[in-house]
C-alpha positions, 0 to 999 in steps of 0.5 A, a space after each residue: 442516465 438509463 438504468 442499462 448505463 448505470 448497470 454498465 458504469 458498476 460492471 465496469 466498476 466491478 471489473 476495476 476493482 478486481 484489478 485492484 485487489 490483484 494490484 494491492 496484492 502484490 504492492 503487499 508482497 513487495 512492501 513485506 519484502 521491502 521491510 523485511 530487506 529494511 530489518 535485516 540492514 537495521 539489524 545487521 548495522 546494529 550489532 555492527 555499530 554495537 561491537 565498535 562500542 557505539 553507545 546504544 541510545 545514539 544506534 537508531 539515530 546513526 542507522 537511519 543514516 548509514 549508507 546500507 540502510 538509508 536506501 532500504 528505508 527508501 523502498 520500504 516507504 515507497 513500498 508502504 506508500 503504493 500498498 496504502 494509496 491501492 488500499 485507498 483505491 479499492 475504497 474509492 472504487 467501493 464508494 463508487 459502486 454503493 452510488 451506482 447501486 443506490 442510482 439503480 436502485 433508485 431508476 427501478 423503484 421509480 
């Protein structure tokens, strides 16, 4: 492969992760919102099962459960799982770009 390639694959590669960094932005602002939502239903079902005198060693094994909250928990997860394979993308994207510059490195110092 030519160095002229090589040099095209890492702007390409320069181009994409910019475009990840952009996506990891805002897969980070809806897994805030995703766990912000998620406390609020957690609290809120709290202080609801407190005041019915449920024991509080058994409140955070029903909350999971309640109807209210289980749906958030879900989004938040998804939420956490898009947030950290982007962060996994840039890393792969990053690793890509030292091999190329390391290969155009190399073309140009023979």
């Amino acid at each position: 492969m030519s160095g002229v390639e090589l040099i095209n694959q890492l702007n390409d590669l320069s181009v994409k992760l910019r475009e990840s960094v952009s996506y990891m932005r805002r897969a980070g602002e809806n897994y805030a919102r995703a766990q912000n939502a998620y406390k609020i239903a957690v609290n809120q079902e709290f202080l609801q099962l407190r005041a019915e005198g449920t024991p509080v060693t058994m409140i955070s094994k029903i909350v999971a459960g309640q109807p209210e909250v289980a749906p958030k928990m879900l989004e938040r997860d998804i939420a956490e799982t898009l947030y950290k394979t982007a962060q996994e993308n840039i890393q792969a994207i990053k690793l890509q770009m030292r091999i190329l510059e390391n290969q155009i490195d190399r073309e140009y110092r023979g």
